[in-house]
C-alpha positions as CSV (number, residue, x, y, z in Angstrom):
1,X,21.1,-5.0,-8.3
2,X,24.5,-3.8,-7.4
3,X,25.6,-0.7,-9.1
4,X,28.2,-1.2,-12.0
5,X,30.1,1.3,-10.7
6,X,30.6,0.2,-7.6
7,X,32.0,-3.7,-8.8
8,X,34.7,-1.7,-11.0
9,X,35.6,0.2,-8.2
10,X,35.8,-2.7,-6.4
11,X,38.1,-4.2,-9.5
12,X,39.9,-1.1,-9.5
13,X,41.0,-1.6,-5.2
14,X,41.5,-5.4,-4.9
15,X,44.5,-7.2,-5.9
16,X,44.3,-10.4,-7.8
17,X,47.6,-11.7,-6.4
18,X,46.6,-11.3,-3.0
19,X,43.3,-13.2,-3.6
20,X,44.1,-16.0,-5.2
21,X,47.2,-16.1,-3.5
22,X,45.1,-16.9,-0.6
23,X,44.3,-20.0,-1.8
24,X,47.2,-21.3,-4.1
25,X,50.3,-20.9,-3.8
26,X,52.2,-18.2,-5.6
27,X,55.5,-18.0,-7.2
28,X,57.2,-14.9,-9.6
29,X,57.8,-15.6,-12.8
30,X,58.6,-12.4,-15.1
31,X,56.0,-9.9,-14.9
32,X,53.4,-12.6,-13.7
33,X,53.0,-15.3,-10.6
34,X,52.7,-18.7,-11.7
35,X,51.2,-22.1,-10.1
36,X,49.4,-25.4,-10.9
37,X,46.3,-24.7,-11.4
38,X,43.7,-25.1,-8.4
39,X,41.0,-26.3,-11.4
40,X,42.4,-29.3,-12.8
41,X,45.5,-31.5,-12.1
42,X,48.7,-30.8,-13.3
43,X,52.3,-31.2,-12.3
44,X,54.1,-28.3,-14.9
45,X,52.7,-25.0,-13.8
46,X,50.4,-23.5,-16.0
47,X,48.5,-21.4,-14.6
48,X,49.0,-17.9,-14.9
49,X,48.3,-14.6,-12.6
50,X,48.8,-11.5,-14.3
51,X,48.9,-8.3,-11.9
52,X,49.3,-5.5,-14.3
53,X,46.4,-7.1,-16.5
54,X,44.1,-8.3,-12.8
55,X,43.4,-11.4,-14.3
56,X,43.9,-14.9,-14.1
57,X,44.4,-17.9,-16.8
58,X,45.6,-21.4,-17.2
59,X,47.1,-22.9,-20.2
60,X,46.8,-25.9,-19.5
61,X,42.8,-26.1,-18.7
62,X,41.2,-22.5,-20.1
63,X,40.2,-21.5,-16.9
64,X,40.2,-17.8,-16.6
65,X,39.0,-14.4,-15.2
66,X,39.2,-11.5,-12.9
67,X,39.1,-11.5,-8.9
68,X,35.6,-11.9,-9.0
69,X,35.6,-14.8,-11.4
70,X,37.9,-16.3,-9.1
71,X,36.2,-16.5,-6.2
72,X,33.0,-17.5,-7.9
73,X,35.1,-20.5,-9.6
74,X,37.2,-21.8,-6.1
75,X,34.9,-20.8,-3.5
76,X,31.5,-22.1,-5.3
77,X,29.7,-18.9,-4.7
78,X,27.5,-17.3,-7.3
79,X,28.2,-13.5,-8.4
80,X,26.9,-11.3,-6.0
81,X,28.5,-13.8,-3.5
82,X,31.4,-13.5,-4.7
83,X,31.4,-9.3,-4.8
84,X,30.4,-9.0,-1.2
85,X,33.2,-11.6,-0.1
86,X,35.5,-9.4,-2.0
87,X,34.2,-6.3,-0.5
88,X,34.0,-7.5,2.7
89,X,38.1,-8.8,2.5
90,X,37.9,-5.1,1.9
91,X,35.7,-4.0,4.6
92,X,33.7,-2.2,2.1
93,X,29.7,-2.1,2.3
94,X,28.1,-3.5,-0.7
95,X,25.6,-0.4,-1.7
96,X,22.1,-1.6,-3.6
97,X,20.3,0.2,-6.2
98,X,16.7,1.7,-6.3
99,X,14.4,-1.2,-6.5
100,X,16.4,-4.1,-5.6
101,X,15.7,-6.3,-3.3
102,X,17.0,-5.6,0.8
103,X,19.4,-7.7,2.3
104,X,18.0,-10.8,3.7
105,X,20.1,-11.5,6.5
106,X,20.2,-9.9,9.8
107,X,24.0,-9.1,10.4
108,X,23.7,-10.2,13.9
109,X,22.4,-13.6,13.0
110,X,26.2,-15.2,12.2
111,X,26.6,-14.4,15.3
112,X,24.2,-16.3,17.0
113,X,24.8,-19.2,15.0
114,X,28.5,-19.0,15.7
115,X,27.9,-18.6,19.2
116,X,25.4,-21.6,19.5
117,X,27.8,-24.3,17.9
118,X,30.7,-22.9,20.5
119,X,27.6,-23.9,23.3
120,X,27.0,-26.8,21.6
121,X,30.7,-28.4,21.1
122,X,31.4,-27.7,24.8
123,X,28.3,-29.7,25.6
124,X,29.7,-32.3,23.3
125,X,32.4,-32.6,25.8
126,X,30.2,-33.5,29.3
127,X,28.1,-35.5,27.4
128,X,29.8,-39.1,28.0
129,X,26.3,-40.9,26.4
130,X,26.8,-38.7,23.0
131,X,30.5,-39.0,23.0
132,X,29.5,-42.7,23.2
133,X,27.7,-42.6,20.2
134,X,30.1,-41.2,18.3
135,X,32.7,-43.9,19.3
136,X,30.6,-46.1,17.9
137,X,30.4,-45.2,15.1
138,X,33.7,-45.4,14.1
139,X,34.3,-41.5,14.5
140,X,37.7,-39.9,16.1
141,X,38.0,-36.4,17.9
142,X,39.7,-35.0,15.5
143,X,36.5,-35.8,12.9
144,X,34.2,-34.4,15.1
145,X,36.7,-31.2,15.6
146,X,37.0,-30.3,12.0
147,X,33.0,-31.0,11.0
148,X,32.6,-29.0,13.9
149,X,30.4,-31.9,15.7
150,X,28.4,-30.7,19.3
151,X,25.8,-31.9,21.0
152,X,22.0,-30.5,22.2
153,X,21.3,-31.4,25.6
154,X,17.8,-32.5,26.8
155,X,16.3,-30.0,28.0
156,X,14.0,-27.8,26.8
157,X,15.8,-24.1,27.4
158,X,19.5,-24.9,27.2
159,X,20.4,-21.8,24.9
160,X,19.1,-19.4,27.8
161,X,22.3,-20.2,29.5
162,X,24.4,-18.5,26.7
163,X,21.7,-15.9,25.8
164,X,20.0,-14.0,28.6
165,X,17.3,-12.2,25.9
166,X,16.1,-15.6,25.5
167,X,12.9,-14.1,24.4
168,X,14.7,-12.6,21.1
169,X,12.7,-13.0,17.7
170,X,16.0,-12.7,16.2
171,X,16.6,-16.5,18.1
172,X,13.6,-17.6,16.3
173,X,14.7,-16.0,12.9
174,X,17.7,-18.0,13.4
175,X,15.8,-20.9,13.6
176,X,17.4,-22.0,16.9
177,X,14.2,-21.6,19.4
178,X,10.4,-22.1,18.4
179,X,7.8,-19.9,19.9
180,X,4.1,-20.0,19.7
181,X,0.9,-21.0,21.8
182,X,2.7,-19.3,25.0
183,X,5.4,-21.1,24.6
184,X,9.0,-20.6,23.7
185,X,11.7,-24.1,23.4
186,X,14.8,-24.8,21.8
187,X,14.5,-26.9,18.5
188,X,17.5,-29.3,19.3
189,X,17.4,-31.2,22.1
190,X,18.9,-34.2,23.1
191,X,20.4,-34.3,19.5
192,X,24.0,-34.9,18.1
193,X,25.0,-31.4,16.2
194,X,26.4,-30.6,12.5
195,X,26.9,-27.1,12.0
196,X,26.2,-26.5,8.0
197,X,28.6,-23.6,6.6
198,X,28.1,-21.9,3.5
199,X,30.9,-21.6,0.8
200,X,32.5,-18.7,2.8
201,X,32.3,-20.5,6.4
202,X,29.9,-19.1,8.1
203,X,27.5,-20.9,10.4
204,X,23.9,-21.3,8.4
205,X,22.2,-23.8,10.0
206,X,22.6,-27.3,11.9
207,X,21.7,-30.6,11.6
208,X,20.4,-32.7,14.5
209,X,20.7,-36.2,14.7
210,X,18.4,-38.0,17.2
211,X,20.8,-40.1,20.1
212,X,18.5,-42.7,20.8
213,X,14.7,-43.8,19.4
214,X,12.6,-41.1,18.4
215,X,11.3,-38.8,15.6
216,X,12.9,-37.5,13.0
217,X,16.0,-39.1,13.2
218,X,17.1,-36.2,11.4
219,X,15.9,-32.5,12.1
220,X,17.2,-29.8,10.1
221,X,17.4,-25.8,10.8
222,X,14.2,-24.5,9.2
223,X,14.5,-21.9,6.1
224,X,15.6,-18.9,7.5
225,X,17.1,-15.7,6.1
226,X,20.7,-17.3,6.4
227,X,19.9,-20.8,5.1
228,X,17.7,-22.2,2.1
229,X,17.9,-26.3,1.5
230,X,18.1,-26.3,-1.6
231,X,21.0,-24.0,-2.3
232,X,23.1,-25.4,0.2
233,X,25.5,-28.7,0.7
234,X,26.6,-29.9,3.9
235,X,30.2,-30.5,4.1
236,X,31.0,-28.4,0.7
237,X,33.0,-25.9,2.7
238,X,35.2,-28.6,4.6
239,X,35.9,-30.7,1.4
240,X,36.7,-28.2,-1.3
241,X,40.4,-28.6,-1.2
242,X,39.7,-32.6,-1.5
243,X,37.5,-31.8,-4.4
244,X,40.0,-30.2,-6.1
245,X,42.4,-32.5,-5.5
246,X,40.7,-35.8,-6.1
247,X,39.0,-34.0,-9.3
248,X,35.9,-35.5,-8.6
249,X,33.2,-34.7,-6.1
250,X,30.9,-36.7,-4.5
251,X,27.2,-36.6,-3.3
252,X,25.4,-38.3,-0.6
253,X,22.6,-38.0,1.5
254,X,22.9,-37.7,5.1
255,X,25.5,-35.9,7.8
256,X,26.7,-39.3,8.9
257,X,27.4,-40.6,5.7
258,X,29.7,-37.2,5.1
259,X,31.6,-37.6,8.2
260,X,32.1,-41.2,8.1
261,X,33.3,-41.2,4.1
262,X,36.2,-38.6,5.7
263,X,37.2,-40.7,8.8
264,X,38.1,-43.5,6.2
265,X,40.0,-41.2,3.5
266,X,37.2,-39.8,1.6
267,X,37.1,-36.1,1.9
268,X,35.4,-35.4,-1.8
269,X,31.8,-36.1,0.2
270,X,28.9,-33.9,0.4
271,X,25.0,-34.3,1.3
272,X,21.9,-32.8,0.7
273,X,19.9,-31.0,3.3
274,X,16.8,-33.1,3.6
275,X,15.6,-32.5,0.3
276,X,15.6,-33.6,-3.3
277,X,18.8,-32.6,-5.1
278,X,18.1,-29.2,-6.7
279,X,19.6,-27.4,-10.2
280,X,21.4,-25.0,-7.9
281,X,23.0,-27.7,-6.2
282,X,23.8,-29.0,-9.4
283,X,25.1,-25.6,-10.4
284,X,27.6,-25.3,-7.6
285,X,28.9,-29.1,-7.6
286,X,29.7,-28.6,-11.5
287,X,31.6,-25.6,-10.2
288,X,33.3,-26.8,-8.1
289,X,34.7,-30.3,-10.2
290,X,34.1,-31.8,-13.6
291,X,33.4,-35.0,-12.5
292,X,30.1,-35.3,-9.9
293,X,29.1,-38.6,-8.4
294,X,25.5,-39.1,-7.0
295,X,25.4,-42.0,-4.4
296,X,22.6,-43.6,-3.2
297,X,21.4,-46.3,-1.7
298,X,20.5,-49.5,-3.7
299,X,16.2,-49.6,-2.7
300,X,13.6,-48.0,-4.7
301,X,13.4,-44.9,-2.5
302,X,16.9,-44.7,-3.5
303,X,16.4,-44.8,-7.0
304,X,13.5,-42.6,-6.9
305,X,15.9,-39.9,-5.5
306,X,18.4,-40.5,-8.1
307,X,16.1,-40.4,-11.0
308,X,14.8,-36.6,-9.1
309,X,18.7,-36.1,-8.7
310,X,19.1,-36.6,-12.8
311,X,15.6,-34.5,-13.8
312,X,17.4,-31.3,-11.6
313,X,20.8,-32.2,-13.8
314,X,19.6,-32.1,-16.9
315,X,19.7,-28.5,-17.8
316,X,23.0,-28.1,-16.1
317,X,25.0,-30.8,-18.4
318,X,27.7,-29.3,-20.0
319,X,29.8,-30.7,-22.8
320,X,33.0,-31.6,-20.4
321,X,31.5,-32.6,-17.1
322,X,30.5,-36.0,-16.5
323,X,28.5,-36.9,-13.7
324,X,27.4,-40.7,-12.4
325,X,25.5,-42.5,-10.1
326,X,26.4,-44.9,-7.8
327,X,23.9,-47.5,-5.8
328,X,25.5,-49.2,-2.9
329,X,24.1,-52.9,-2.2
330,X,20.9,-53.6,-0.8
331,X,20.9,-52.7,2.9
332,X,23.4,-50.4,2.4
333,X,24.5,-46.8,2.8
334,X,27.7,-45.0,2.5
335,X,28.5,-44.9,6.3
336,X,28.3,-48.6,6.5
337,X,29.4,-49.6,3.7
338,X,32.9,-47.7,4.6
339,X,33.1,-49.3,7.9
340,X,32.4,-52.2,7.3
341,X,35.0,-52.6,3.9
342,X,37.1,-50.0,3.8
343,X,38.3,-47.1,1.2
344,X,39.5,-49.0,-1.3
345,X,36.7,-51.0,-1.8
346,X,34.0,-48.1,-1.7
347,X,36.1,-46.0,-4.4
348,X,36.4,-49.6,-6.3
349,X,32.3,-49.3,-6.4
350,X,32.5,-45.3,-7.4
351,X,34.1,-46.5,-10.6
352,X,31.8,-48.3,-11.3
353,X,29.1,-46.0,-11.4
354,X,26.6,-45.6,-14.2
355,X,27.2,-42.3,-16.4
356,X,23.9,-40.4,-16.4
357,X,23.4,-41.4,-20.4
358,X,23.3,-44.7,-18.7
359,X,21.4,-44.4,-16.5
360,X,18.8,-42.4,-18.2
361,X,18.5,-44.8,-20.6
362,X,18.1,-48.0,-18.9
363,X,15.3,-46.1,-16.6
364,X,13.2,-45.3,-20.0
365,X,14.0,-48.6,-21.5
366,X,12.5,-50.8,-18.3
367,X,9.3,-48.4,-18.7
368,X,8.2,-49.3,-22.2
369,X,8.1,-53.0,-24.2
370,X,10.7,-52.2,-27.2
371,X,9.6,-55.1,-28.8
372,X,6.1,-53.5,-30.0
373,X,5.8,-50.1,-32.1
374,X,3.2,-49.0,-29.1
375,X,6.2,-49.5,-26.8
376,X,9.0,-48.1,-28.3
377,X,6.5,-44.6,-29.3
378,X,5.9,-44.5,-24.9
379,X,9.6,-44.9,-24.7
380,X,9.9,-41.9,-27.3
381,X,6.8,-40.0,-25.6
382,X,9.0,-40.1,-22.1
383,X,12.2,-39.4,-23.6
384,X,11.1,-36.0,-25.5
385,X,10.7,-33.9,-22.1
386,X,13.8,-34.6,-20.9
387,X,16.2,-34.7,-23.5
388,X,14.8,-31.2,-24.9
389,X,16.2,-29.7,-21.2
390,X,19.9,-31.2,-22.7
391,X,21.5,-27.6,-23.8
392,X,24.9,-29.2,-24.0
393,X,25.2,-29.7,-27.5
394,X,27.4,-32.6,-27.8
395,X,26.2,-34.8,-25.0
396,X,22.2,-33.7,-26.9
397,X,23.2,-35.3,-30.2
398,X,25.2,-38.2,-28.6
399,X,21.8,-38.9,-26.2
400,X,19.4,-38.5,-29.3
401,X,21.6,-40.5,-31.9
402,X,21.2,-43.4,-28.4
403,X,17.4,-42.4,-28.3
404,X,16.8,-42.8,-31.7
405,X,18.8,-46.1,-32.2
406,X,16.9,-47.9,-29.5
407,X,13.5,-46.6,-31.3
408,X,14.7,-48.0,-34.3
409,X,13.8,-44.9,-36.2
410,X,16.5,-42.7,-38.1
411,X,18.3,-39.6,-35.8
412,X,16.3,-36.9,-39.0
413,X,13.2,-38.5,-37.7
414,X,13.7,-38.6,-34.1
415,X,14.9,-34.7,-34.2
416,X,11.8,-33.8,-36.1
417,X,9.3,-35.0,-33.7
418,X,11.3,-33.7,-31.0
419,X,11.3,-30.3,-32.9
420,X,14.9,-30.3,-32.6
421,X,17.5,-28.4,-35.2
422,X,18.9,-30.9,-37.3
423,X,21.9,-31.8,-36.9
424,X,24.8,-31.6,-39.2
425,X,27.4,-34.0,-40.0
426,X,30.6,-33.5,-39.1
427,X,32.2,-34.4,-42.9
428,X,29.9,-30.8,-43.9
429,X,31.0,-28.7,-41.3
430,X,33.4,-26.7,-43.4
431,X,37.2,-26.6,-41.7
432,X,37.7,-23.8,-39.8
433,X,40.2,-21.3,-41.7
434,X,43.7,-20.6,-40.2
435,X,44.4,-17.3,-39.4
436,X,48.4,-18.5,-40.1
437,X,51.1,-17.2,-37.4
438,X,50.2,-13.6,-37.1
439,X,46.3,-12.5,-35.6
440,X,43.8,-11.1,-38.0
441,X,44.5,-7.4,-38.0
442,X,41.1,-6.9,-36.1
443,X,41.8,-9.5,-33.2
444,X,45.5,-7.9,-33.2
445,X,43.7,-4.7,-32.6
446,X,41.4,-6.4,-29.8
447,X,44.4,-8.5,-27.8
448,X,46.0,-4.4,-27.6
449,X,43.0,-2.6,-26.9
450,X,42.3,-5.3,-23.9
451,X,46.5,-5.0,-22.8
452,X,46.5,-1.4,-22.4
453,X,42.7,0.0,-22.8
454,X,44.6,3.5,-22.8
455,X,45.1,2.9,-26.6
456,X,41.4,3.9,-27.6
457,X,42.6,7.4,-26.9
458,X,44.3,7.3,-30.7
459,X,41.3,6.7,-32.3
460,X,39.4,9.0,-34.0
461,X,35.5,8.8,-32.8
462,X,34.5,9.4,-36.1
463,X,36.0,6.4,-38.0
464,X,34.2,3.9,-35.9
465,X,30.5,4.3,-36.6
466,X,30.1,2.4,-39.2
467,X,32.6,0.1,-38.5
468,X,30.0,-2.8,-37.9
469,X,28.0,-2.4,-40.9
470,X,31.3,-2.0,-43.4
471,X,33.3,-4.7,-41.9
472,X,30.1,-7.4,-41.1
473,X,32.3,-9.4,-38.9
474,X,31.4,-10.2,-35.3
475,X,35.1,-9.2,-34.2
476,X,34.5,-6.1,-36.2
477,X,31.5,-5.3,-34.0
478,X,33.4,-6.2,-30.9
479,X,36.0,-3.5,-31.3
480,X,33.5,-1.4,-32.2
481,X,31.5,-2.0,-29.0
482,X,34.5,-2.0,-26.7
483,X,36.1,1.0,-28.7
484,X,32.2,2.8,-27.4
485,X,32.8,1.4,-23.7
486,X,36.4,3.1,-23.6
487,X,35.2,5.9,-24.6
488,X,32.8,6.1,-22.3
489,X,34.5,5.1,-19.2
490,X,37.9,6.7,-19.9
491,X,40.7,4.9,-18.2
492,X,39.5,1.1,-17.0
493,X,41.7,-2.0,-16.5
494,X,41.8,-5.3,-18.2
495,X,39.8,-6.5,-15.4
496,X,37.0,-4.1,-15.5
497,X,36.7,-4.7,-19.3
498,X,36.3,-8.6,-18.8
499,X,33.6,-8.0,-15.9
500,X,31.8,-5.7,-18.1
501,X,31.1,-7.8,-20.7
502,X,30.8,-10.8,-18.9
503,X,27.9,-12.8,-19.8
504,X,27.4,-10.9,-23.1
505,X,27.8,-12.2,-26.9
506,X,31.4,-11.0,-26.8
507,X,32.4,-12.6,-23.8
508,X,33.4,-15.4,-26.0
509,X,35.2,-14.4,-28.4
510,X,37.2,-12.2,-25.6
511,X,37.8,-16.0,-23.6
512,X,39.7,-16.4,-27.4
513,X,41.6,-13.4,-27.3
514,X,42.9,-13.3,-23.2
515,X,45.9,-16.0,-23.8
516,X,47.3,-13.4,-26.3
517,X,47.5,-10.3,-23.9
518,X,50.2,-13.0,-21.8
519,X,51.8,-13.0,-25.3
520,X,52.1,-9.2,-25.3
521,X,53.2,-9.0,-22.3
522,X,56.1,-11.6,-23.1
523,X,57.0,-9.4,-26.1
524,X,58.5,-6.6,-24.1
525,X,57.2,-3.9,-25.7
526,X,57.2,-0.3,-24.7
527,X,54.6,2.2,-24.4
528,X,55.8,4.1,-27.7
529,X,56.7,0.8,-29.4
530,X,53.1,-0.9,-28.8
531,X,51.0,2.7,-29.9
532,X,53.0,2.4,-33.2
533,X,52.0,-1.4,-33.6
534,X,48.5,0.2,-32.0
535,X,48.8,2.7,-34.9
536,X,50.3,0.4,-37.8
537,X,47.3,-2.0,-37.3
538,X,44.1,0.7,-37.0
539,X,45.4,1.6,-40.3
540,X,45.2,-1.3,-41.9
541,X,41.8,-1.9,-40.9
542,X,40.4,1.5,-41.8
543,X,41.7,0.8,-45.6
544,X,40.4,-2.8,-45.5
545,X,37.2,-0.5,-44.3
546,X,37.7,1.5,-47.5
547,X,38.2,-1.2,-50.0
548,X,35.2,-3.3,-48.6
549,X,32.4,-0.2,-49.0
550,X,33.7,1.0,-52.2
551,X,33.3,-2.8,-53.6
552,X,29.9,-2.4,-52.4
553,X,29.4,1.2,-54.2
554,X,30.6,-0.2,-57.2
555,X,28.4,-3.3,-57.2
556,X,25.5,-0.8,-56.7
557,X,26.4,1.3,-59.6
558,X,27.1,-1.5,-61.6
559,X,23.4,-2.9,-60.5
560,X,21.6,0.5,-61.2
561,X,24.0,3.0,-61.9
562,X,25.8,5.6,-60.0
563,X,23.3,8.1,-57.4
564,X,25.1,11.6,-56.7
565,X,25.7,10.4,-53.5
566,X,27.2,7.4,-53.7
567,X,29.7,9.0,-56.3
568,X,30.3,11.2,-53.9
569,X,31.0,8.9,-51.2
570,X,33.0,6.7,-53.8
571,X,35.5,9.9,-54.2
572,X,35.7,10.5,-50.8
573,X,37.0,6.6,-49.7
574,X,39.4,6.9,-53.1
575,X,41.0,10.1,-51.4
576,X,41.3,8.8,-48.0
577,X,42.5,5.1,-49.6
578,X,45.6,7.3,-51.3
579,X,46.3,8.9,-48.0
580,X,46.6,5.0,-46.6
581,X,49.1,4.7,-49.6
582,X,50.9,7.6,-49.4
583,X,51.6,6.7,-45.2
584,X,53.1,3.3,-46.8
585,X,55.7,5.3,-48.7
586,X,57.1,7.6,-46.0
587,X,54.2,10.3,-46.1
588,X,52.6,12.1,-42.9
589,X,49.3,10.0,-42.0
590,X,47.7,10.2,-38.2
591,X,45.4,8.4,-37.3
């Protein structure tokens, strides 16, 4: 619940330039910066940073937004996030409205994580027995330096060296020392450390990996008001610039198996924290790359966490984004696997991996006989629950048409017991109409409201309330709603318009309309020059206004005859239609 007014404030302060230029690099071109664009590969520049307009777009893959869509879209954080890692750059205080929920995190508890892994890496350093270990397997300094890698010692109160208020609740908030019974003890000991960082770097939680026998193997930082399991990914911080540039990320499911895929060449890696793979970590993977791979290991626990992996996926899938799963040979996991044989021959296996249509597929087909009616209506009863979370439209149809083929019944039938909209073919989808080289005069009038918002001002409030209703067009009644927002916030920037309607019904059809505002910009025009096109173009929708509600009066009079007010009404649009004609042929008109 942060205050609107605050994130256009916020809008209104931050440079675009400077942010993504923090992360790609930038170079002038005109009025804009150009670069290839950090979301997809591409060797032509495409990608397009406008600093009048405070927004961002690529040609080449769609991508697009304001500073805050940015850092959502690079750094894998979710909106408010993103804001307070803006603000912060900013060293602004994000406030919180009336009812919301406080701030879970203690500000001083970065700190004390940050400070632990520094204890922790130097203890790395004595400790010739966990150096050792780490030789063996297979792991160089520098690895360890850039993951961060320390070690625990044995004992039971080694973090009283490096904090004298060892008694400290705010050490047990952290997760870093248990206390109870009388007794207080640090949670790691005698344990290799991985420091877990959240999408902006900071120190969440660790990972401790047992040196020799003994249980767990792996112990993880409990749930604490800095970390939750199943939002976060180790090693997501560390490998998004890999991500990106390998266009593909990859899942697996322990520390080791992180660290080891990077000593060999194969930075793209991520894990789980100890737990099942979640939506949200779904969420932020299809963020962060169109192309997600699940790996896991080749036994039926394996497989069991893959099909758990696929259920959280489900109602993530979007039309664009593939993801897979890989199962490594019996015996198997990604650690040893690329030790033993090498990059090459791991990424060989990656693409191989089953699509998750597959995948899905061949796990409901092994369930049920398909030979017998009863077992092809159990392979229908499983299939129903999780197709019907599918919300991508085209991968739905594509996995029902599959569905209903291997049921042998026909897709009408298959959609109707699934209560599912029927689908239309594509031969009856009427072709969408071309608008031919110039914009629709109501999409003109959008692309220059959005350029330079300051043109509302020439509008008279009165001509726009029935706008809606007269024109019955959804671009109709997106002027009409941004024409209201203008007027009531006075003078905002492209930016503030786009974050606030994001996540409305018009934030569509405004994705459509933001490559034209680069167009505008291209055409040079000045500020006298663009309120006459402004001008020209209001016009011609107020008499297209005209013309469409006196067809409608007539077709009411014709139906039941003329009422006094709808004559009067009539008269009224014929007047103001001959002022629209009289403008044409040199006459005064205003608008």
């Amino acid at each position: 619940m942060i205050p609107q007014s605050f994130i256009q404030d916020l809008l209104n302060r931050i440079d675009i330039v400077d942010v993504v230029g923090r992360h790609v690099q930038l170079k002038k071109a005109g009025a804009n910066y150009q670069a290839c664009c950090p979301f997809h590969d591409e060797k032509t520049p495409s990608f397009t940073v406008s600093p009048t307009k405070q927004f961002y777009h690529c040609f080449g893959c769609g991508a697009h937004g304001n500073a805050i869509g940015f850092v959502m879209a690079y750094g894998g954080l979710n909106y408010v996030e993103a804001i307070r890692d803006l603000a912060g750059s900013l060293g602004l205080a994000v406030p919180e409205e009336a009812g919301s929920r406080p701030e879970k995190a203690s500000p001083d508890l970065s700190g004390i994580m940050q400070k632990a892994t520094k204890y922790y890496r130097e203890e790395l350093k004595k400790s010739a027995a966990a150096i050792d270990y780490l030789k063996k397997r297979g792991l160089s300094g520098e690895i360890a330096a850039h993951f961060g890698i320390g070690y625990a010692p044995s004992d039971w109160r080694n973090l009283a060296k490096i904090f004298p208020d060892y008694d400290s609740e705010q050490l047990v908030e952290a997760g870093l020392v248990i206390s109870g019974e009388g007794k207080r003890y640090d949670r790691f000991r005698d344990r290799i450390m991985f420091p877990i960082l959240d999408a902006r770097g900071r120190i969440i939680g660790f990972g401790g990996r047992v040196l020799g026998a003994g249980e767990p193997k792996y112990l993880n930082s409990p749930e604490t008001p800095l970390f939750e399991k199943g939002r976060e990914l180790y090693g997501l911080f560390q490998a998004r610039r890999a991500i990106q540039d390998a266009s593909k990320v990859l899942v697996v499911e322990g520390y080791m198996d992180v660290v080891a895929l990077a000593q060999n060449g194969i930075h793209y890696a991520v894990a789980t924290l100890g737990t099942a793979t979640t939506p949200i970590h779904v969420q932020k993977l299809m963020r962060q790359s169109d192309h997600v791979f699940f790996c896991f290991d080749g036994d039926n626990a394996g497989r069991r966490a893959a099909w758990r992996a696929l259920e959280n996926s489900l109602s993530q899938l979007a039309d664009g984004k593939d993801i897979s799963f890989l199962f490594l040979p019996q015996g198997e996991d990604p650690d040893s696997f690329v030790r033993s044989r090498g990059r090459q021959a791991f990424e060989a296996l990656l693409a191989e991996a089953l699509p998750l249509s597959t995948f899905l597929v061949n796990e409901l087909s092994a369930k049920a006989n398909l030979n017998s009616e009863e077992g092809r209506a159990r392979f229908l009863h499983e299939a129903r629950p999780l197709i019907s979370e599918v919300k991508a439209p085209n991968l739905g149809l594509m996995l029902r048409k599959r569905i209903a083929q291997i049921a042998r019944i026909e897709l009408a039938e298959l959609e109707a017991l699934f209560h599912v909209q029927p689908s239309r073919r594509s031969e009856k989808i009427p072709p969408r109409k071309s608008v031919g080289k110039k914009p629709d005069v109501v999409r003109k009038l959008l692309e220059m409201l959005m350029h330079s918002p300051a043109l509302a001002t020439l509008v008279d409030r009165g001509e726009i309330a029935s706008q809606e209703s007269v024109a019955g067009s959804g671009e109709a009644a997106a002027l009409a709603k941004l024409l209201d927002f203008l007027a009531e916030e006075g003078a905002v920037g492209t930016a503030a318009i786009m974050e606030h309607f994001r996540g409305s019904a018009m934030d569509a059809l405004l994705d459509e309309i933001r490559p034209g505002l680069f167009r505008l910009e291209e055409a040079g025009l000045n500020e006298e020059e663009l309120e006459r096109e402004f001008i020209d173009a209001w016009k011609q929708y107020q008499e297209r206004l005209c013309r469409a509600r006196m067809d409608r009066l007539l077709d009411a009079a014709n139906s039941s005859g003329w009422t006094e007010a709808g004559k009067a009404e009539y008269l009224s649009l014929q007047q103001r239609l001959n002022l629209f004609q009289k403008s044409e042929t040199g006459g005064e008109f205003r608008v």
